[in-house]
N, C-alpha and C positions, 0 to 999 in steps of 0.2 A: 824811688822806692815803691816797690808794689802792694797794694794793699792786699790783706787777707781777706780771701774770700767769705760773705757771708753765710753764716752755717742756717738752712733752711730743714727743719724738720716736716720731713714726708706725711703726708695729709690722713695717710693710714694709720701712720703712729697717733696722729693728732685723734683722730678718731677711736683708737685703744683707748687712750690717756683718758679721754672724756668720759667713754664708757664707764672706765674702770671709776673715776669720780664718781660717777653716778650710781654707781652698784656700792660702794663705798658710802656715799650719802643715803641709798638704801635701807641699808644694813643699821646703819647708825640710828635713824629714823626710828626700825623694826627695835633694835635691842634699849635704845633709851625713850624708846614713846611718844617722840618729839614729833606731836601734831601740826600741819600747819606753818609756817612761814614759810621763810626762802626755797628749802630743802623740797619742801613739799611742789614749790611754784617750777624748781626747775623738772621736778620727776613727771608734773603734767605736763610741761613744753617736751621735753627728749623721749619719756618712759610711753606715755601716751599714744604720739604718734608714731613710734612703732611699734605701739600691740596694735593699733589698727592697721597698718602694713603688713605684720604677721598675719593675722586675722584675713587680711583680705589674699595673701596670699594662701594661706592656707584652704580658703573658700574657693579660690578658683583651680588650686588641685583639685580640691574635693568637685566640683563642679565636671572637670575632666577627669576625674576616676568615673564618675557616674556616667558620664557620656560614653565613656570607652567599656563600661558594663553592658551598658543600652545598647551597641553596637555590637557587642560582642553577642547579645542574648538575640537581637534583631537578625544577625548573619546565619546565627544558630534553627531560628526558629524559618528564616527563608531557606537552609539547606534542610530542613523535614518538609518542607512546601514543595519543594522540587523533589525528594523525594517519594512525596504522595502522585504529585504529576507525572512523572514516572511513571508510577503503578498504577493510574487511572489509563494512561497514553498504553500501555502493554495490554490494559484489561480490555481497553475499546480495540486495541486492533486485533484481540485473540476472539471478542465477540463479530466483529468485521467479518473477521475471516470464516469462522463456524457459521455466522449467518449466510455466505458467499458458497462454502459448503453444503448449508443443509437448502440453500437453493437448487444448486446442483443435483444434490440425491433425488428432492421434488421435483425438478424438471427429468429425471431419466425416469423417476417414479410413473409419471405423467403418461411418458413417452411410453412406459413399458404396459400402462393399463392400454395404450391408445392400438397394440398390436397383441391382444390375448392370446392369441392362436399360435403363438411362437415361443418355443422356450426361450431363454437369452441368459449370458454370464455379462456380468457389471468388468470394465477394468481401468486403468488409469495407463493415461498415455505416460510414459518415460523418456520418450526421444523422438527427434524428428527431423527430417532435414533443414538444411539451410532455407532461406529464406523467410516470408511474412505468410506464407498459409500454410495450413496443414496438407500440403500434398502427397507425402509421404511419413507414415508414424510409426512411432511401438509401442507396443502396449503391454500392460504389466501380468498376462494371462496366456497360456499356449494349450499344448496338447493334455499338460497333467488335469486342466480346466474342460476339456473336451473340446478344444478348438481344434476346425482343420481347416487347411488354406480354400477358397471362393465362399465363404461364411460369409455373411452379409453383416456390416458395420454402422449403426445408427448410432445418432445423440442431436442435441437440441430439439428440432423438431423434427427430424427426419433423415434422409439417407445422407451416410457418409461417407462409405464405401464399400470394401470388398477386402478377406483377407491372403496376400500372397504370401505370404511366408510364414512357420509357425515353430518353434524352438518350445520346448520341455517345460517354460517359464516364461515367456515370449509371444507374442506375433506381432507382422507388421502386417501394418493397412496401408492400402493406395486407394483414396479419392476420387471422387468423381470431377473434380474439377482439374485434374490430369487429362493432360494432353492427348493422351494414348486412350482414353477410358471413356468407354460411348453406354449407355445406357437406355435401353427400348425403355419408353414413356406413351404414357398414354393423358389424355386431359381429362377432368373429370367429369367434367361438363358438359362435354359432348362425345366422351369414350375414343375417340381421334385417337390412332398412334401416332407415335414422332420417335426422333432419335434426338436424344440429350448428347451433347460432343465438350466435354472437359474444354477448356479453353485460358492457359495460366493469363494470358495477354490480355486477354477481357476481363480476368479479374482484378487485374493489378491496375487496370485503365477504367472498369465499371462498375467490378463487386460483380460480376456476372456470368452466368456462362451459356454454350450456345444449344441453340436444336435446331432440326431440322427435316426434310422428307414429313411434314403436317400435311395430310391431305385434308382440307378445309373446304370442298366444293362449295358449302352453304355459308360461309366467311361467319359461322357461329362462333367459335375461338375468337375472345376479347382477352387484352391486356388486363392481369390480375385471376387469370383462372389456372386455379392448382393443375400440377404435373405431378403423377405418382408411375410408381414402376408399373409396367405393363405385365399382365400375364404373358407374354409370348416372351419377353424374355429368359436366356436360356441361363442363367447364374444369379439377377436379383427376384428375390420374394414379392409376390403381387401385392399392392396400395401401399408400398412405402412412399411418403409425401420427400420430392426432389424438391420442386420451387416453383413459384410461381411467376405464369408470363408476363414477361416486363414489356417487348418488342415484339413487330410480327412485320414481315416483310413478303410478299408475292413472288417469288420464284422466276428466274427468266423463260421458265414451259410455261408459265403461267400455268401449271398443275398441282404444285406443290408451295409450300410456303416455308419457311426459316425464320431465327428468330434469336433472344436471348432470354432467358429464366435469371430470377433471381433466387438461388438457393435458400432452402429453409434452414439450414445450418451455419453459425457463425464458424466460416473456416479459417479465423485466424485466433479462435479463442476455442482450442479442446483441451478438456482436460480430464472428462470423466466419458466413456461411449458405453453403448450394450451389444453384444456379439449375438447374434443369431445363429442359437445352435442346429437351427434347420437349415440345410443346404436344401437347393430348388430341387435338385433332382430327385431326392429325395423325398421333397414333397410329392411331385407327381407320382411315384412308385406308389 
């Protein structure tokens, strides 16, 4: 014969049931006044220890609502921080660059008290060819400006070329450190002509470029003596500063000497030149 299984009441009912006891012995306590005894001893073992569970749970919400305000006002207050750095990082690079700018205008400024004698129009290069030097450019100024093609082209400290081409809005410059492009030179130091010779291989290999035909009988011409254009040249204007002697070598006539200059122009950094509206020929007339 099988016995009947034991009937087991589930621990959650067990737990209502006590509840409800207690809230019921509560009540009773509350409506007949009954201070003290049993009633009282069990509401401090049950009632007790969980208002402090309450309590503690309730404290450690509130502990995490606070944390997650502080967090939230913390995230807040570093996205206006970035915001400001932002606008400090734009301010510094817009004064960067105006400073970088008003370098610029000061050194053609410079440049332009350093040749009085010459009218000249300011322009900004726009294009250029391939490559790392400015060997060939455009520039933001043509004919409505009063430009016309073999104008003479300076910036930084000195010569930078000559103009071949010239458009309504436009012209282009070719460089003296072009291959094709020789420039009568003279030194200043002892008046010596030479012939300045473009050279892209020796700049790309020196930073440098060549001359040559220096008649130097009295070997006065030392490494570091300025080159400027020569009067006998027949397209640049007289004392524009080319570069100064870096090399000097003796000739195999042993008559003549050659050599390399190092240009007074950064030709891998234009960005601003001044056009000399006096052609040579013109001077002489």
């Amino acid at each position: 014969m099988k016995r009947k299984p034991k009937f087991i009441l589930p621990t959650k009912y067990i737990l209502l049931i006590m509840t409800g006891v207690c809230i019921v012995a509560m009540l009773l306590c509350f409506t007949l006044g009954i201070s003290g005894g049993p009633l009282n001893t069990v509401a401090g073992y049950v009632f007790i220890p969980m208002q402090k569970g309450i309590n503690s749970v309730g404290a450690w919400f509130g502990e995490k609502s606070d944390n997650l305000k502080k967090l939230s006002d913390v995230m807040a207050e570093n996205e206006e921080l970035q915001r400001q750095v932002d606008e400090l990082t734009t301010e510094l690079n817009t004064i960067k660059l105006e400073q970088y700018e008003l370098e610029n205008l000061r050194e053609l400024f410079e440049l332009d008290q350093k040749y009085p004698s010459y009218d000249k129009v300011a322009a900004n290069v726009i294009g250029k060819d391939g490559g790392n030097w400015f060997t060939n450019f455009t520039i933001d100024k043509g004919s409505n400006d009063g430009i016309e093609v073999d104008m003479n082209v300076i910036a930084g400290s000195g010569l930078v070329g000559i103009v071949t081409d010239v458009g309504p809005n436009y012209a282009k410059v070719s460089s003296i450190i072009n291959d094709t492009v020789n420039v009568s030179g003279m030194v200043t130091t002892t008046s010596d002509n030479l012939v300045v010779n473009g050279s892209l291989q020796n700049m790309n290999e020196n930073m440098v470029i060549e001359f040559s035909n220096l008649n130097d009988k009295d070997d006065a011409v030392a490494v570091g003596d300025a080159v400027v254009t020569s009067y006998v040249s027949d397209q640049y204007q007289q004392g524009i500063l080319i570069g100064y002697i870096s090399t000097i070598t003796t000739d195999s006539n042993n008559l003549t000497k050659s050599g390399t200059l190092t240009p007074a122009v950064d030709f891998e950094h234009i960005q601003e030149v001044l056009v000399i509206l006096n052609k040579k020929q013109t001077a002489e007339s």
